[in-house]
C-alpha beads as a LAMMPS data file, in Angstrom:
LAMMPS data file: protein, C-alpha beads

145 atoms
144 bonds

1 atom types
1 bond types

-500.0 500.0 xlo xhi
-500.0 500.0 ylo yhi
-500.0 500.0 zlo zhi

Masses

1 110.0

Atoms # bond

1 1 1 205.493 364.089 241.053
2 1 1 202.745 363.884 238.510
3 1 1 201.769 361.370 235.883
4 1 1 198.647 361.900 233.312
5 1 1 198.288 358.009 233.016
6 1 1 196.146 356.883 229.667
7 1 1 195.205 353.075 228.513
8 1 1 196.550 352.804 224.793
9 1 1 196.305 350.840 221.803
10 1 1 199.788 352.619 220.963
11 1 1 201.147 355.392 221.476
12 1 1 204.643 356.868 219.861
13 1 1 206.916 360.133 220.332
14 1 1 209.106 361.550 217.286
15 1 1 211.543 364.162 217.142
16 1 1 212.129 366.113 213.955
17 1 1 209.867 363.683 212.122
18 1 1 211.875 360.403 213.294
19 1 1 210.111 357.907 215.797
20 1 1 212.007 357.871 219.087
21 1 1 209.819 355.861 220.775
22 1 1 206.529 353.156 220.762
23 1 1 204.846 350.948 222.159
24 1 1 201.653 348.712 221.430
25 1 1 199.591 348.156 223.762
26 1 1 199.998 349.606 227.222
27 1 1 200.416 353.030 229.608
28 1 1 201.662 356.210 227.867
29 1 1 202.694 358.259 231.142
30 1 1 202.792 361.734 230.896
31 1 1 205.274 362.764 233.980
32 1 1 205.783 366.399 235.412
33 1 1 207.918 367.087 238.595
34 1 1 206.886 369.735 241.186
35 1 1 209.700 371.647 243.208
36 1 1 209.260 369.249 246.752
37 1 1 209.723 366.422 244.329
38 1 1 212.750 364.192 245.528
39 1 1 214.341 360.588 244.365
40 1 1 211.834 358.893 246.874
41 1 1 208.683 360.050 245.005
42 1 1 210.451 359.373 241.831
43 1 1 210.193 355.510 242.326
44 1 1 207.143 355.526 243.737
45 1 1 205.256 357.450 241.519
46 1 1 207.405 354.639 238.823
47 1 1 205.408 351.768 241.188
48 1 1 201.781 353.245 240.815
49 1 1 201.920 353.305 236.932
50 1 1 203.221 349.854 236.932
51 1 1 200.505 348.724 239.087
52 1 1 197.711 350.889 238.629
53 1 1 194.854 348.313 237.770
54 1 1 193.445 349.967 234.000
55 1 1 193.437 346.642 232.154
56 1 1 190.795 344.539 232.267
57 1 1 190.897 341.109 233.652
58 1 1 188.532 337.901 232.310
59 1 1 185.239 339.600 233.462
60 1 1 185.619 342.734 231.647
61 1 1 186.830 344.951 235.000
62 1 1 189.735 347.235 235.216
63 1 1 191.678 344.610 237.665
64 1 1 194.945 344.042 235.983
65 1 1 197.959 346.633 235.540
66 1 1 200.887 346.657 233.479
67 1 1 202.513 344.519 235.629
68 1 1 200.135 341.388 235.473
69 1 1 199.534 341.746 232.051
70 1 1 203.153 342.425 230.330
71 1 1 201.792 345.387 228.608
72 1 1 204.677 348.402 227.755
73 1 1 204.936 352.041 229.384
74 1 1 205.953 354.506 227.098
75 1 1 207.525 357.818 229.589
76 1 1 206.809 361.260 228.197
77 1 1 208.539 364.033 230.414
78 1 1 206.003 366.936 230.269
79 1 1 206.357 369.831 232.412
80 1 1 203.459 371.960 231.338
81 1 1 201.442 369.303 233.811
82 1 1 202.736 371.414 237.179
83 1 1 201.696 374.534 235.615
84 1 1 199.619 377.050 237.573
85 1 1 196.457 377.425 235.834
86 1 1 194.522 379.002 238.558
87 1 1 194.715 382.388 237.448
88 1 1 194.219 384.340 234.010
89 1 1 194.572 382.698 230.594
90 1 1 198.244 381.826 230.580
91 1 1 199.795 379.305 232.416
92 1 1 202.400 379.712 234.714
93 1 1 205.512 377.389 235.524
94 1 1 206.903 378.601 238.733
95 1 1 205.246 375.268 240.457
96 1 1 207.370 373.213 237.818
97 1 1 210.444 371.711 239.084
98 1 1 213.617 373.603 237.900
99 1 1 215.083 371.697 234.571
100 1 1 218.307 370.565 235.605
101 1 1 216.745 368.725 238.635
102 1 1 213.299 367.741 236.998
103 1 1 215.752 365.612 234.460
104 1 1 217.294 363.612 237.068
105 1 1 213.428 363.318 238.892
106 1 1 212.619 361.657 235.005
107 1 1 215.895 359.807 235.051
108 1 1 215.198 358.235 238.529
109 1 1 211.319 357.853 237.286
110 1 1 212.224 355.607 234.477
111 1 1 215.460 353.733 235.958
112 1 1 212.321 352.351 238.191
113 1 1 210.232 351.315 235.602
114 1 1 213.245 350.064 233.514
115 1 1 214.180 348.253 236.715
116 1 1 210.724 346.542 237.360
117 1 1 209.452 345.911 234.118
118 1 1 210.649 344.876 230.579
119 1 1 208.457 346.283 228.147
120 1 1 209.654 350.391 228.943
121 1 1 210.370 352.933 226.690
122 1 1 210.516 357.131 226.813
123 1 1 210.665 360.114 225.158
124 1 1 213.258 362.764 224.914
125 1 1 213.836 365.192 227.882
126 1 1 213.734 369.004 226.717
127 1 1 213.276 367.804 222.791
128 1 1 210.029 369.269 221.060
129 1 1 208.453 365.838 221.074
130 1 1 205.084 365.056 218.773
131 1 1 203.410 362.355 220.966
132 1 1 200.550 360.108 218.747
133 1 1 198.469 357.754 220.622
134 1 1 195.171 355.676 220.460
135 1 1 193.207 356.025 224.114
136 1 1 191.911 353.096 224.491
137 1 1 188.430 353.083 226.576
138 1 1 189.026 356.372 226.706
139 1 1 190.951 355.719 230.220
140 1 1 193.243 358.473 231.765
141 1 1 193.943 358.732 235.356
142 1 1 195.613 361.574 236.672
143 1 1 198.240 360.189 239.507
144 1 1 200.597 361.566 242.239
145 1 1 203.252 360.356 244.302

Bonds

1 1 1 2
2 1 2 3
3 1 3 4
4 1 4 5
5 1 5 6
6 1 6 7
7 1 7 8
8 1 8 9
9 1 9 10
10 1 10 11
11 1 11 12
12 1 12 13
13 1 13 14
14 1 14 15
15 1 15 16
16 1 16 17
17 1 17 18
18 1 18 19
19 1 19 20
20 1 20 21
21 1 21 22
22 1 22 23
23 1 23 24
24 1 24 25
25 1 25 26
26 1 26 27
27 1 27 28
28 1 28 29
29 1 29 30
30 1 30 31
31 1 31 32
32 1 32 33
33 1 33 34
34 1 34 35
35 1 35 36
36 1 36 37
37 1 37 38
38 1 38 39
39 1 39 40
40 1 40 41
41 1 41 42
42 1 42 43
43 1 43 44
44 1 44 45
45 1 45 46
46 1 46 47
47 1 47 48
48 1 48 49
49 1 49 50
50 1 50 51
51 1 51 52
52 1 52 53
53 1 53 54
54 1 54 55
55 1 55 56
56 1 56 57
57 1 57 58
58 1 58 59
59 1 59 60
60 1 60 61
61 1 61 62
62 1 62 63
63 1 63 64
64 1 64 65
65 1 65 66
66 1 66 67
67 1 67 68
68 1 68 69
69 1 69 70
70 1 70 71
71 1 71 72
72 1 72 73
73 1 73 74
74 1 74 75
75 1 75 76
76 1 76 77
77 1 77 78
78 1 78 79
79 1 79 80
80 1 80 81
81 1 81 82
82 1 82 83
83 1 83 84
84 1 84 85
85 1 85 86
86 1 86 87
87 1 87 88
88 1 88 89
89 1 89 90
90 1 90 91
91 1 91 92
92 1 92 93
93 1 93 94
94 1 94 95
95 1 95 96
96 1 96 97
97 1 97 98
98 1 98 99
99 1 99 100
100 1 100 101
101 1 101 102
102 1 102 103
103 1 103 104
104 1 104 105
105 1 105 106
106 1 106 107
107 1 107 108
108 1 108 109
109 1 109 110
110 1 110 111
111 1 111 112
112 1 112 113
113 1 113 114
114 1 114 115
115 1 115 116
116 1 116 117
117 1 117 118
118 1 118 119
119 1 119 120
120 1 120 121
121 1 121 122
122 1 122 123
123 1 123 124
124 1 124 125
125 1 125 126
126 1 126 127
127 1 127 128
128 1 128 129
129 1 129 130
130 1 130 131
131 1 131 132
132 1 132 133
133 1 133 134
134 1 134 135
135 1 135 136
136 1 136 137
137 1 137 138
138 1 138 139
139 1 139 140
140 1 140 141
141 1 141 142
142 1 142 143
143 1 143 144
144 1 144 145
């Protein structure tokens, strides 16, 4: 699994011009599955956003995640990340996990999170989401499980 990982100052998703989702301060996760993806990578892929050290601590350094600091995770399902982009100028999606089974992949992604951490909230899987955030640093991490 894949997760496009960015520090915010918020971040939000709406759907037909209604908020669905926000969060203040915190992770926006951007999360694709790939076809070899299973339940197992799932959580752990859940585990590295919450502890992925992009906050910083008293001395100014990235040394604190999500986790330490109490900070949200906002869960965007995004397919278009396991796109093939290798060839031509059109992506291609036959490295994206099939639908049906990249929804349950999201389900188990954010049942971890939910599981492990108070402060979680997601978009909409298959809805024509706008996503608005504030990078904060800018910080994005691209990270796999």
């Amino acid at each position: 699994m894949i997760a496009l990982i960015q520090r915010v100052t918020e971040a939000s998703v709406a759907v037909d011009g209604e908020t669905v989702a926000a969060i203040g301060p915190g992770i926006l996760a951007l999360v694709a599955a790939e076809p070899d993806d299973d339940d197992k990578r799932a959580a752990r892929l859940a585990e590295r956003v919450l502890s992925y050290r992009i906050f910083a601590d008293d001395s100014g350094r990235m040394n604190q995640s999500a986790a330490d600091t109490g900070h949200a995770v906002l869960a965007v399902p995004q397919f278009t990340l396991a796109a093939d982009t290798r060839r031509g100028n059109r992506p291609g999606f036959s490295t994206a996990c099939p639908p049906d089974r990249a929804r349950e992949l999201f389900g188990r992604f954010v049942a971890t999170l939910t599981s492990r951490h108070d402060r979680i909230d997601q978009g909409i899987f298959g809805a024509d989401m706008q996503v608005a955030l504030v990078n904060d640093g800018p910080v994005t991490f691209w990270l796999q499980a």
